[in-house]
PyMOL Python script that loads the backbone (N, CA, C, O; Angstrom):
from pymol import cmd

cmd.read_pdbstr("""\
ATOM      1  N   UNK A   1    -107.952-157.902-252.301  1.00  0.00           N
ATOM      2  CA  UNK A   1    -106.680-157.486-251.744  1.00  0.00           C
ATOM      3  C   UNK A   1    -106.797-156.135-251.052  1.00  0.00           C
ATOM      4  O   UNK A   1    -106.077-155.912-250.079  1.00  0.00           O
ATOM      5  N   UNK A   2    -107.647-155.229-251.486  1.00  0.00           N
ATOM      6  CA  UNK A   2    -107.659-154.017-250.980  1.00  0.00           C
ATOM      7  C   UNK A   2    -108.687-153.839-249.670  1.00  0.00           C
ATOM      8  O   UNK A   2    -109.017-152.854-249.010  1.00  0.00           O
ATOM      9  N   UNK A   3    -108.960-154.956-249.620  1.00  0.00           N
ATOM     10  CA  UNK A   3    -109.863-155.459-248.330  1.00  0.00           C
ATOM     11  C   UNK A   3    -108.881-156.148-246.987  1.00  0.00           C
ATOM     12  O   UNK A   3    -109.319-156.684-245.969  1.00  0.00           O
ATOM     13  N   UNK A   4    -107.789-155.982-247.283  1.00  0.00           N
ATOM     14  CA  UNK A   4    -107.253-156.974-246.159  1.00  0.00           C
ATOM     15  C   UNK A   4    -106.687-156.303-245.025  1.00  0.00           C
ATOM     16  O   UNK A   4    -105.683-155.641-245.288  1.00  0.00           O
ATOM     17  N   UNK A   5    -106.949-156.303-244.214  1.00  0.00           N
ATOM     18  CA  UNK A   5    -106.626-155.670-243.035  1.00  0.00           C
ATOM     19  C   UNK A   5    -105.358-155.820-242.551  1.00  0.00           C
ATOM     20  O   UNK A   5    -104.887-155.066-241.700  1.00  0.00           O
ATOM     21  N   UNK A   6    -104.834-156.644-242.982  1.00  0.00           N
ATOM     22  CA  UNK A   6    -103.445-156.399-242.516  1.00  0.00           C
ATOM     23  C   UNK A   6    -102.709-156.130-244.068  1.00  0.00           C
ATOM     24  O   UNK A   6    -102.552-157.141-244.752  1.00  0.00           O
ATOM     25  N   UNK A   7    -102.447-155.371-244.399  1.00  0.00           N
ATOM     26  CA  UNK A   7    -102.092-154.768-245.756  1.00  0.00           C
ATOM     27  C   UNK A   7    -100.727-155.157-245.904  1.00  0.00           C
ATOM     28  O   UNK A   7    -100.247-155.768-246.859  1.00  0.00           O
ATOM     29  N   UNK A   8    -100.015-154.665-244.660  1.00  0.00           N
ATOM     30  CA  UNK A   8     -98.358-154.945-245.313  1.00  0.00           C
ATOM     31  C   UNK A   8     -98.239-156.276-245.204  1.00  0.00           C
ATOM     32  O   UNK A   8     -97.042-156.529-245.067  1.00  0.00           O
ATOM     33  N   UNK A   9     -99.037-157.479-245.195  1.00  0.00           N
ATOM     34  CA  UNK A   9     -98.403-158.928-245.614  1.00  0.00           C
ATOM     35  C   UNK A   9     -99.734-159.139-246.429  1.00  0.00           C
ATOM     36  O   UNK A   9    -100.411-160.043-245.938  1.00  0.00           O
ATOM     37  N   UNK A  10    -100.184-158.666-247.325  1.00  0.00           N
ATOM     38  CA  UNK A  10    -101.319-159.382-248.087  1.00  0.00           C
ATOM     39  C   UNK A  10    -100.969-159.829-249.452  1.00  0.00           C
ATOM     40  O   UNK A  10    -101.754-160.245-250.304  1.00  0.00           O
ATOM     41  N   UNK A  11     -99.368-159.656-249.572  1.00  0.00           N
ATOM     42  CA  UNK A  11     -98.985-160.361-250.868  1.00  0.00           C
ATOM     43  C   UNK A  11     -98.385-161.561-250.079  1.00  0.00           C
ATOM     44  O   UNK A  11     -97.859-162.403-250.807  1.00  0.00           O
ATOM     45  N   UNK A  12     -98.358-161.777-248.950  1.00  0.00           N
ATOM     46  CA  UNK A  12     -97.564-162.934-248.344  1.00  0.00           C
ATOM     47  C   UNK A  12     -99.354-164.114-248.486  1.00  0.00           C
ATOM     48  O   UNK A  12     -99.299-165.338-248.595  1.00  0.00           O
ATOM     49  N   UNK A  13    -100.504-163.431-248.447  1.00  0.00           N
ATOM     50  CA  UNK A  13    -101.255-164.651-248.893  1.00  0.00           C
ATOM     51  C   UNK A  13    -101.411-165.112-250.384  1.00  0.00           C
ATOM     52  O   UNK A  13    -102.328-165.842-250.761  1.00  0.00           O
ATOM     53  N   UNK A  14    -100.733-164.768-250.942  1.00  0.00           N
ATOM     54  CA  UNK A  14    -100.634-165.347-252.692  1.00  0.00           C
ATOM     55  C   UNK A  14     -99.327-165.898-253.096  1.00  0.00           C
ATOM     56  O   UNK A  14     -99.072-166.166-254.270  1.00  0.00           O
ATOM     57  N   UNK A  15     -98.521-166.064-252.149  1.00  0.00           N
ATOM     58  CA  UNK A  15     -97.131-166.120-251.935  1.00  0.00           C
ATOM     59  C   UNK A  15     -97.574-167.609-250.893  1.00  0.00           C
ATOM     60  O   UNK A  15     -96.748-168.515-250.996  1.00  0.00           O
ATOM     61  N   UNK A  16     -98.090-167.733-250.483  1.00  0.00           N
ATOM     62  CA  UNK A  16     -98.591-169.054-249.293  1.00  0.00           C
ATOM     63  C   UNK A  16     -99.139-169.915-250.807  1.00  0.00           C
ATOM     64  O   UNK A  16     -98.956-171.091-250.492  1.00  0.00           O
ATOM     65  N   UNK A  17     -99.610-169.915-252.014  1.00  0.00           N
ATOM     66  CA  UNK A  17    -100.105-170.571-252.825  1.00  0.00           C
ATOM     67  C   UNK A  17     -98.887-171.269-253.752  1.00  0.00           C
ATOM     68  O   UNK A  17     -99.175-172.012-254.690  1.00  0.00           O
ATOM     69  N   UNK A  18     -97.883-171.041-253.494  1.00  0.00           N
ATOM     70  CA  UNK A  18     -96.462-171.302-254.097  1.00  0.00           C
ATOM     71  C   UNK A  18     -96.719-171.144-255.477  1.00  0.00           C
ATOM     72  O   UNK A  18     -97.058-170.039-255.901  1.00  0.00           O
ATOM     73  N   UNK A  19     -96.532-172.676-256.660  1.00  0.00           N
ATOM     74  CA  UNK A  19     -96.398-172.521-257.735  1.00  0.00           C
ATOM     75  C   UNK A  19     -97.988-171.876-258.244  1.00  0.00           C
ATOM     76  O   UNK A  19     -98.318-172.174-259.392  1.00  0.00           O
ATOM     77  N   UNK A  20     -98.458-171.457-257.847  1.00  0.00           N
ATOM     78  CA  UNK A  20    -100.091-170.679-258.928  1.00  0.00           C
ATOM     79  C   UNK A  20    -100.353-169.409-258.377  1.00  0.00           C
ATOM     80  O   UNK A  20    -101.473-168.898-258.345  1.00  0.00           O
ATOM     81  N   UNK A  21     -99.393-168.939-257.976  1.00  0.00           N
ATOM     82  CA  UNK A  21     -98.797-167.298-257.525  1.00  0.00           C
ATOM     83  C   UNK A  21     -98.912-166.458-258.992  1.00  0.00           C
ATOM     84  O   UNK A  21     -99.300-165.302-259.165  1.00  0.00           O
ATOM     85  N   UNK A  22     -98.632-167.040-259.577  1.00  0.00           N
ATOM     86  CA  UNK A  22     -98.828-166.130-261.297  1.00  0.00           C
ATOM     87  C   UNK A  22    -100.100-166.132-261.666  1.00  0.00           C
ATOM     88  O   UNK A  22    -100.779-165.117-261.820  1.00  0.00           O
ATOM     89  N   UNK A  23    -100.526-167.442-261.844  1.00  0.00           N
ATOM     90  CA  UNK A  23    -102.159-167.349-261.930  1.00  0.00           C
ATOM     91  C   UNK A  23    -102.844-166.898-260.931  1.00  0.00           C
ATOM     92  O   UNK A  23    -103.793-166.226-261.332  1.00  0.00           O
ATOM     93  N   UNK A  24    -102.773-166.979-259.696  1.00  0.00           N
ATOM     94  CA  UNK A  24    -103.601-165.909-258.662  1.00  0.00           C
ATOM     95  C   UNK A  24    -103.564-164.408-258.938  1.00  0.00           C
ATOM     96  O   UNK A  24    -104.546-163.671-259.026  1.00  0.00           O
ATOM     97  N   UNK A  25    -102.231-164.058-259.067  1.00  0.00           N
ATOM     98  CA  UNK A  25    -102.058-162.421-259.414  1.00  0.00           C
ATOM     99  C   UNK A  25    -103.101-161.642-260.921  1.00  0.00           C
ATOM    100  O   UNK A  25    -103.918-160.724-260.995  1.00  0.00           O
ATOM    101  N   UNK A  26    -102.449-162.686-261.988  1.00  0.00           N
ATOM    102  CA  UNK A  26    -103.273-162.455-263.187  1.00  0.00           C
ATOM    103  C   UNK A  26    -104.793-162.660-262.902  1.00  0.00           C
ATOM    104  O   UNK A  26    -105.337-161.749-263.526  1.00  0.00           O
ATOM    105  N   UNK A  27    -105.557-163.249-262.402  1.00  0.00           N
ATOM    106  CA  UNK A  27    -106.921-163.052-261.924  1.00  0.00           C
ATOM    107  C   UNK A  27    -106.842-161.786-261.182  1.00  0.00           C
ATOM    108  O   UNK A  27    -106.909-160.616-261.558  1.00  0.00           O
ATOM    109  N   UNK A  28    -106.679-162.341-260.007  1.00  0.00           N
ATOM    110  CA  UNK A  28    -106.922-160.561-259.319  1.00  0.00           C
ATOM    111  C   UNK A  28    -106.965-159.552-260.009  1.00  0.00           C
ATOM    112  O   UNK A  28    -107.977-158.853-260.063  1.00  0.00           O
ATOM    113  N   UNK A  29    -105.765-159.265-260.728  1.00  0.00           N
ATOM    114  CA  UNK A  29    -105.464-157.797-261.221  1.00  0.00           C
ATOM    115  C   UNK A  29    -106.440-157.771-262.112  1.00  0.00           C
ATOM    116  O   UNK A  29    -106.999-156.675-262.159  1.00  0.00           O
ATOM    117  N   UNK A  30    -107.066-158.982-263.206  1.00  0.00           N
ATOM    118  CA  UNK A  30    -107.799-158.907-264.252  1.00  0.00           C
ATOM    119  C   UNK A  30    -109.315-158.783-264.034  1.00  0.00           C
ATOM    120  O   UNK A  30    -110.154-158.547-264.903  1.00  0.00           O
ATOM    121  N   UNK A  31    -109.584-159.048-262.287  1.00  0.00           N
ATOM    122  CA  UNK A  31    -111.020-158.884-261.780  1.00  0.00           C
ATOM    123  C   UNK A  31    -110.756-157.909-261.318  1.00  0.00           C
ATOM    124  O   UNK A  31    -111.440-157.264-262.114  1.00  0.00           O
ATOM    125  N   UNK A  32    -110.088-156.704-260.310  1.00  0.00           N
ATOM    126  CA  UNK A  32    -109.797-155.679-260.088  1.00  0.00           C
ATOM    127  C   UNK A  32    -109.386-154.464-260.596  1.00  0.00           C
ATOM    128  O   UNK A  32    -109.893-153.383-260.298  1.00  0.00           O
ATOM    129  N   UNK A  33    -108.327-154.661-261.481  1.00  0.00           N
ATOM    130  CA  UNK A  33    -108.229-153.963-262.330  1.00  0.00           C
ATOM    131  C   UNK A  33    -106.953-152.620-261.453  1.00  0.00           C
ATOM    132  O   UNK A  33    -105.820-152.838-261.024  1.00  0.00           O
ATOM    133  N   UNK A  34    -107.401-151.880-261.460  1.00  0.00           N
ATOM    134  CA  UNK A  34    -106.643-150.499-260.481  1.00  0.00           C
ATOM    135  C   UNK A  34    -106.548-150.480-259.663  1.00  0.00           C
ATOM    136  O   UNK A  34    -105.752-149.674-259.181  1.00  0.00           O
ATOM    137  N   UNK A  35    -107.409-151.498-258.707  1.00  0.00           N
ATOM    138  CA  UNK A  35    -107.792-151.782-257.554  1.00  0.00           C
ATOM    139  C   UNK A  35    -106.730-152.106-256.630  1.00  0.00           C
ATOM    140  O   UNK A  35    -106.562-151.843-255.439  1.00  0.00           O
ATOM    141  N   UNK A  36    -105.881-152.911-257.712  1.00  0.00           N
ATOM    142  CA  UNK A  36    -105.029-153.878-256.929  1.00  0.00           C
ATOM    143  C   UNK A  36    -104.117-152.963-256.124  1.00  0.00           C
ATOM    144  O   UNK A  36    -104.004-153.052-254.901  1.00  0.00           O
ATOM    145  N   UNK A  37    -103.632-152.298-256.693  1.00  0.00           N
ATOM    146  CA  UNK A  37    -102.774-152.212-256.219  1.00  0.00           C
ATOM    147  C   UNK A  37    -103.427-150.209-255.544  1.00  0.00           C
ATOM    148  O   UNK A  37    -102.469-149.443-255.649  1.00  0.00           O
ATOM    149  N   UNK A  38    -104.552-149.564-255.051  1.00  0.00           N
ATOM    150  CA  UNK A  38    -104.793-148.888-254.103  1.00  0.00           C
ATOM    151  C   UNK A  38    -104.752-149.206-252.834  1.00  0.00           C
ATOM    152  O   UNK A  38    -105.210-150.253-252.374  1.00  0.00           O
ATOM    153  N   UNK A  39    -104.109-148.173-252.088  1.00  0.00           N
ATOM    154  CA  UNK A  39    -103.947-147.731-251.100  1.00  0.00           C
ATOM    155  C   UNK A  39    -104.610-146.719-250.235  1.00  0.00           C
ATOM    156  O   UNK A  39    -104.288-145.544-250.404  1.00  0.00           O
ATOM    157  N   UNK A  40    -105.678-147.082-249.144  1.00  0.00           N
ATOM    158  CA  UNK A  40    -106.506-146.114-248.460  1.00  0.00           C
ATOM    159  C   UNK A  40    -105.538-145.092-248.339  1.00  0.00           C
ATOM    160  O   UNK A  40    -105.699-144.076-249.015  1.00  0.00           O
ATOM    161  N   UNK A  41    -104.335-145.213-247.420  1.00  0.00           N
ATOM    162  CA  UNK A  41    -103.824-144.384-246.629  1.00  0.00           C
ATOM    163  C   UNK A  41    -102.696-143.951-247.235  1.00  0.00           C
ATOM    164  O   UNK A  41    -101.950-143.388-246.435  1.00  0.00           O
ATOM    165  N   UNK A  42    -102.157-144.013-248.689  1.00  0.00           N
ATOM    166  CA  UNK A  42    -101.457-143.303-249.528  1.00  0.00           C
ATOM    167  C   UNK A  42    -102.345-143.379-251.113  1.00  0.00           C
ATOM    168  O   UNK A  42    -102.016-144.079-252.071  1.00  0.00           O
ATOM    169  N   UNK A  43    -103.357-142.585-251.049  1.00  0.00           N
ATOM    170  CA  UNK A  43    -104.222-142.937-252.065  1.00  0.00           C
ATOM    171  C   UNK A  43    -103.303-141.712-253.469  1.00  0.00           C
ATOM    172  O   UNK A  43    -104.019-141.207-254.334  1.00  0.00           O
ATOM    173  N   UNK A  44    -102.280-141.518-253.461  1.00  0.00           N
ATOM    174  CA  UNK A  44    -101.864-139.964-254.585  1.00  0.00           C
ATOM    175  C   UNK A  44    -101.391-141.143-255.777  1.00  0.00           C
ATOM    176  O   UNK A  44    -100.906-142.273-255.836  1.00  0.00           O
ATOM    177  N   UNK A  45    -101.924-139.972-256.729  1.00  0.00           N
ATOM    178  CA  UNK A  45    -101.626-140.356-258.409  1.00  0.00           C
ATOM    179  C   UNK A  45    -102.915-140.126-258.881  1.00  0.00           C
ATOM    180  O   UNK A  45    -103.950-139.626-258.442  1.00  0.00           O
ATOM    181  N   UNK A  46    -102.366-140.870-260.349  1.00  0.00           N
ATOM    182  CA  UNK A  46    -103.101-140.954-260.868  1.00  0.00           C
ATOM    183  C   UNK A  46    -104.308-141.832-261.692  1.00  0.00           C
ATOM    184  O   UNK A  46    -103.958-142.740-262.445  1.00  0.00           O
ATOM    185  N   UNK A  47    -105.663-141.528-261.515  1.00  0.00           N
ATOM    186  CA  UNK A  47    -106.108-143.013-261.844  1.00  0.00           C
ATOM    187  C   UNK A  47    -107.127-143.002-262.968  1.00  0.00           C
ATOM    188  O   UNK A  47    -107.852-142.024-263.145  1.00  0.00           O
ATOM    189  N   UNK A  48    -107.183-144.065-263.711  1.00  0.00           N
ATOM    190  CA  UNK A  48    -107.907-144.662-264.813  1.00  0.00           C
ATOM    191  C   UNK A  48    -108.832-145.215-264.633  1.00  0.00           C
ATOM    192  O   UNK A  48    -108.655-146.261-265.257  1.00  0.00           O
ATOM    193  N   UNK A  49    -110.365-145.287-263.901  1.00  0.00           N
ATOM    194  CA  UNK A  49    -111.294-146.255-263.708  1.00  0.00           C
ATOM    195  C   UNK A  49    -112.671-145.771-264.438  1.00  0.00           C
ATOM    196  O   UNK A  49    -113.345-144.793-264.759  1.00  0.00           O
ATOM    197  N   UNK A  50    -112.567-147.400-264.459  1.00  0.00           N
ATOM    198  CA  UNK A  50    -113.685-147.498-265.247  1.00  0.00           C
ATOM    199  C   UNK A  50    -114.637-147.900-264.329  1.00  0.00           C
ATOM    200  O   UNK A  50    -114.439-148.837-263.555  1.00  0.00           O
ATOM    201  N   UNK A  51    -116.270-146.863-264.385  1.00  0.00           N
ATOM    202  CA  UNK A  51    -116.730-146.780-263.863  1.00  0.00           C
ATOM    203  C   UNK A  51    -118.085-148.319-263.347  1.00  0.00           C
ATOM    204  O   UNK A  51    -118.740-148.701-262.377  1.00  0.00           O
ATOM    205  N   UNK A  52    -117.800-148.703-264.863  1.00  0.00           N
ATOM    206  CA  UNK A  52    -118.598-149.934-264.890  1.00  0.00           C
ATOM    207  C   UNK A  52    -117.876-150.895-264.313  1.00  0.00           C
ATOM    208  O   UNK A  52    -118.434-151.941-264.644  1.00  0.00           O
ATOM    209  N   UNK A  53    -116.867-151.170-263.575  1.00  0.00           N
ATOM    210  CA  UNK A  53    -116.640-151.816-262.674  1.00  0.00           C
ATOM    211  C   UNK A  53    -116.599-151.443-261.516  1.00  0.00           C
ATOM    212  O   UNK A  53    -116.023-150.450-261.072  1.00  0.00           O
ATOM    213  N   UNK A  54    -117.441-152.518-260.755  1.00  0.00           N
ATOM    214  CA  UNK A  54    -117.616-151.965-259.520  1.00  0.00           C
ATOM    215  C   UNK A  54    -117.182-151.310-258.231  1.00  0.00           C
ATOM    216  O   UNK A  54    -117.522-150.497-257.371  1.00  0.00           O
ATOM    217  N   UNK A  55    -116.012-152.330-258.690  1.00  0.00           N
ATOM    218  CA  UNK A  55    -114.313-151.923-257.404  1.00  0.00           C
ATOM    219  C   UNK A  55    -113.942-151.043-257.805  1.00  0.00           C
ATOM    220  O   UNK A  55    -113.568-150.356-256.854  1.00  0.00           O
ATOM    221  N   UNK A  56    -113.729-150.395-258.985  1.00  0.00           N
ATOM    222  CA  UNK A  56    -113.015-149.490-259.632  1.00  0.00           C
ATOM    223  C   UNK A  56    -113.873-148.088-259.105  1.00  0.00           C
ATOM    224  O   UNK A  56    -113.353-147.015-258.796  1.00  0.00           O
ATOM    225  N   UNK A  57    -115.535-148.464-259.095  1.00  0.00           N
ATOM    226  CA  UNK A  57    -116.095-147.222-258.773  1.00  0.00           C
ATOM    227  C   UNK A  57    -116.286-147.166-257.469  1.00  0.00           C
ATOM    228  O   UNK A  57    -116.621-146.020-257.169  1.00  0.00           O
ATOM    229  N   UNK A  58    -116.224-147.937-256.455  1.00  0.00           N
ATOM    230  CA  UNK A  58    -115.993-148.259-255.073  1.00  0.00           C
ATOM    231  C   UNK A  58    -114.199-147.351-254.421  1.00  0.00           C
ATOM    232  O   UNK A  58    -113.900-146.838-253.343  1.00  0.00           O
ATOM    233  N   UNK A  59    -113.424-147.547-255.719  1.00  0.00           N
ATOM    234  CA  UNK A  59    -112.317-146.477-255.443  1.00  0.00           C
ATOM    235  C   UNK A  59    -112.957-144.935-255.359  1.00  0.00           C
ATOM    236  O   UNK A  59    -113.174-144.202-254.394  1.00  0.00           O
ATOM    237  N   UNK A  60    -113.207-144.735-257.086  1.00  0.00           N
ATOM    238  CA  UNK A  60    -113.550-143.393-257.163  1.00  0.00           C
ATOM    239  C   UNK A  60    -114.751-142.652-256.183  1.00  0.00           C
ATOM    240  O   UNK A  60    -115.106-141.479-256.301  1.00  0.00           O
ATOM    241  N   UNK A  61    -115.168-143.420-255.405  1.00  0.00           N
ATOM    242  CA  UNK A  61    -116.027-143.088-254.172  1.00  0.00           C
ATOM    243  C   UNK A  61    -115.045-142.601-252.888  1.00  0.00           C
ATOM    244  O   UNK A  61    -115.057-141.526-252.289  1.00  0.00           O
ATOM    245  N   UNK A  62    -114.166-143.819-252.681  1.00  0.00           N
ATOM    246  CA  UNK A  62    -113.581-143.627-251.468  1.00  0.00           C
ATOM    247  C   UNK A  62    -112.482-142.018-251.960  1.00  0.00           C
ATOM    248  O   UNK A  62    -112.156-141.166-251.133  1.00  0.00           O
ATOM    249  N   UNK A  63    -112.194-141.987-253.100  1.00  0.00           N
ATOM    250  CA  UNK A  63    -111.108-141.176-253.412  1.00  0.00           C
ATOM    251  C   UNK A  63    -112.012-139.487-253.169  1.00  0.00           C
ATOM    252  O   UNK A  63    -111.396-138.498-252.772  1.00  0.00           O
ATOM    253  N   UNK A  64    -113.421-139.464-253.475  1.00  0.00           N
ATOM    254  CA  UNK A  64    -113.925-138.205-252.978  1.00  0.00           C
ATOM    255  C   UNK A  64    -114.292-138.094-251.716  1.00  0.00           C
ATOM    256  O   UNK A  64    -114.701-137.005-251.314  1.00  0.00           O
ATOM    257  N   UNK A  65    -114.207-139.319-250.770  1.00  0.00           N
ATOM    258  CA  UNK A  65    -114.401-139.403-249.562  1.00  0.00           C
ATOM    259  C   UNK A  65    -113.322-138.513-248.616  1.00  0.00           C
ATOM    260  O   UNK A  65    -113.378-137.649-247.741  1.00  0.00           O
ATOM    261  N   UNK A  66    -112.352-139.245-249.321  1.00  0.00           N
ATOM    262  CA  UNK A  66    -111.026-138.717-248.862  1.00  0.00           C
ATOM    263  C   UNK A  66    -110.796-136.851-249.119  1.00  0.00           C
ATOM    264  O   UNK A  66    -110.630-135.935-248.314  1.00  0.00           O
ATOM    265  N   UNK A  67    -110.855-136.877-250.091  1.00  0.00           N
ATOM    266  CA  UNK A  67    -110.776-135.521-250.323  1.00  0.00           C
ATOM    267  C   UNK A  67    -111.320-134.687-249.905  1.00  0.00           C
ATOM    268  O   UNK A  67    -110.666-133.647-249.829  1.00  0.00           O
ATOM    269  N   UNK A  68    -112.799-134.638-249.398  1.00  0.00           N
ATOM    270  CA  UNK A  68    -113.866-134.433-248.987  1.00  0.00           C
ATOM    271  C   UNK A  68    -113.093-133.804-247.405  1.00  0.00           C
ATOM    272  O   UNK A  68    -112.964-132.617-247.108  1.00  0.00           O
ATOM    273  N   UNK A  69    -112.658-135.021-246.563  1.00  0.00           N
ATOM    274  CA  UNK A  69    -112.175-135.277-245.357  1.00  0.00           C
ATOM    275  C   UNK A  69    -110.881-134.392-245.045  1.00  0.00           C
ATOM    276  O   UNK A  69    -110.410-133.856-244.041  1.00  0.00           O
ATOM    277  N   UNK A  70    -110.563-134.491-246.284  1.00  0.00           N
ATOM    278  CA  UNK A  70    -109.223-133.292-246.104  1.00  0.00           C
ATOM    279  C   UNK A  70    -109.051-132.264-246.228  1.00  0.00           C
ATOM    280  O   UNK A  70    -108.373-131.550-245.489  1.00  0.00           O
ATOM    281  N   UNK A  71    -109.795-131.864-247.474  1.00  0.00           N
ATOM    282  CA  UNK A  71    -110.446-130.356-247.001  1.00  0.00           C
ATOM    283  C   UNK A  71    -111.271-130.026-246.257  1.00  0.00           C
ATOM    284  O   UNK A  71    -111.602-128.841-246.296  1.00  0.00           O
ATOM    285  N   UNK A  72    -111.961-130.966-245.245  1.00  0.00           N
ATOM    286  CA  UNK A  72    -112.034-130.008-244.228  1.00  0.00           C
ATOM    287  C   UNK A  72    -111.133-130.174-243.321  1.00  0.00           C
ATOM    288  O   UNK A  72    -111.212-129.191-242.584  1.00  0.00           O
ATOM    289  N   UNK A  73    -110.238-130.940-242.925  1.00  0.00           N
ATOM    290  CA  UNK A  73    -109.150-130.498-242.288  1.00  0.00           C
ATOM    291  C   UNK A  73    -108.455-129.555-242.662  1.00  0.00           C
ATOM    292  O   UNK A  73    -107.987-128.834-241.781  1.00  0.00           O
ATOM    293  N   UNK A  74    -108.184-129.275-243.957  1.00  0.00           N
ATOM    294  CA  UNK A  74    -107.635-128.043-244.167  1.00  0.00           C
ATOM    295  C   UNK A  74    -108.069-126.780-244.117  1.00  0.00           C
ATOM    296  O   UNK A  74    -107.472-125.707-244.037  1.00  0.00           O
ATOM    297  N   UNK A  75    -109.654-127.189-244.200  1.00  0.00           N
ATOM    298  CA  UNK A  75    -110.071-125.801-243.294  1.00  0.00           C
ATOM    299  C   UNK A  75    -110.432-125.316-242.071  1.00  0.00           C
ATOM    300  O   UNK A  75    -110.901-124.245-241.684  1.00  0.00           O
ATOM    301  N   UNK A  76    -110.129-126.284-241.575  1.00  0.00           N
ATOM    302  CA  UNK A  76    -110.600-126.036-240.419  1.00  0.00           C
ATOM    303  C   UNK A  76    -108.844-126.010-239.392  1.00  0.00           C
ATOM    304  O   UNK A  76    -108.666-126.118-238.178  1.00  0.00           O
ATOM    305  N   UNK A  77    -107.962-125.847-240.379  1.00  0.00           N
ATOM    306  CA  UNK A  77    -106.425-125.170-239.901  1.00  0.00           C
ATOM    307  C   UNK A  77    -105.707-126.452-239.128  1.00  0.00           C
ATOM    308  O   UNK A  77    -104.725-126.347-238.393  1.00  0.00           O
ATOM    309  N   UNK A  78    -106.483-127.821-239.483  1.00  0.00           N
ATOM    310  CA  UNK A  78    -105.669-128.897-238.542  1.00  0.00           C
ATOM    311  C   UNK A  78    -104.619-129.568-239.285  1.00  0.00           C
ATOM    312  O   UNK A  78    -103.732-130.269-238.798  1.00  0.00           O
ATOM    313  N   UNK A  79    -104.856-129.203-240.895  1.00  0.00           N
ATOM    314  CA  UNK A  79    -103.941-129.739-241.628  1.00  0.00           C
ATOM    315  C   UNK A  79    -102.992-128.329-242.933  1.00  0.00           C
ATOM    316  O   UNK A  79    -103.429-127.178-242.941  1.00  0.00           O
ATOM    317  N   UNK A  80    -102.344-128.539-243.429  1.00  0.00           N
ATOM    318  CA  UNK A  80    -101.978-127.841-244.125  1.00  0.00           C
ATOM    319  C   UNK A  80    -101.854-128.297-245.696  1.00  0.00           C
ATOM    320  O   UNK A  80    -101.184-129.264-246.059  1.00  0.00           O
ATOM    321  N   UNK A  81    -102.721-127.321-246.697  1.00  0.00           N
ATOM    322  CA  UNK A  81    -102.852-128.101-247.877  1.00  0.00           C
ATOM    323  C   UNK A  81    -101.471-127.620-249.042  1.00  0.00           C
ATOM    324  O   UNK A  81    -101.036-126.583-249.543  1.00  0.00           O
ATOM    325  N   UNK A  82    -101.170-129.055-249.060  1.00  0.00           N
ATOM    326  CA  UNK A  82     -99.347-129.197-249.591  1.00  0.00           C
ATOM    327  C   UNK A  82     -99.578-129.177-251.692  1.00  0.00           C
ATOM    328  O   UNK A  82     -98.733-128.751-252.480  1.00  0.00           O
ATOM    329  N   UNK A  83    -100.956-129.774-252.057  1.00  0.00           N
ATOM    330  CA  UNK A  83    -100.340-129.710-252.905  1.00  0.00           C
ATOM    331  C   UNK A  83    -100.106-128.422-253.972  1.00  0.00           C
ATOM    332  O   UNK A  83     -99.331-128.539-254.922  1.00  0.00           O
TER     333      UNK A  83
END
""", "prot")
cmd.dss("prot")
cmd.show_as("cartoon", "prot")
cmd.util.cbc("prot")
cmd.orient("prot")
């Protein structure tokens, strides 16, 4: 799910499965875990991953990526650091 490129309808493909919409979700979330429900481009909060899963550490990668990326925008005066 956190792979889908068109993000704002990617619950509309588990929603196309009609009645096994419950059982699709409960897999996902139970193979993903935290996953499910991250967001590249509003990545704030707080998170719980476990590192021995892979997606989970595939977050905590992208999440120092990000950070990484923003401080240097913030130093380099293109952004302003809010929190």
């Amino acid at each position: 799910m956190n792979r889908i490129v068109d993000r704002h309808n990617r619950f509309n493909l588990v929603h196309h499965f009609g009645y096994m919409q419950r059982l699709i979700f409960s897999q996902l979330f139970k193979r993903m875990g935290h996953a499910f429900y991250f967001s590249y481009w509003n990545p704030n909060g707080h998170y719980e991953l476990n590192l021995a899963n892979h997606i989970e550490r595939e977050i905590a990668v992208s999440l120092i990526v990000i950070n990484k990326e923003v401080f240097k925008r913030i130093a380099a005066g293109e952004k302003v650091d809010k929190s």
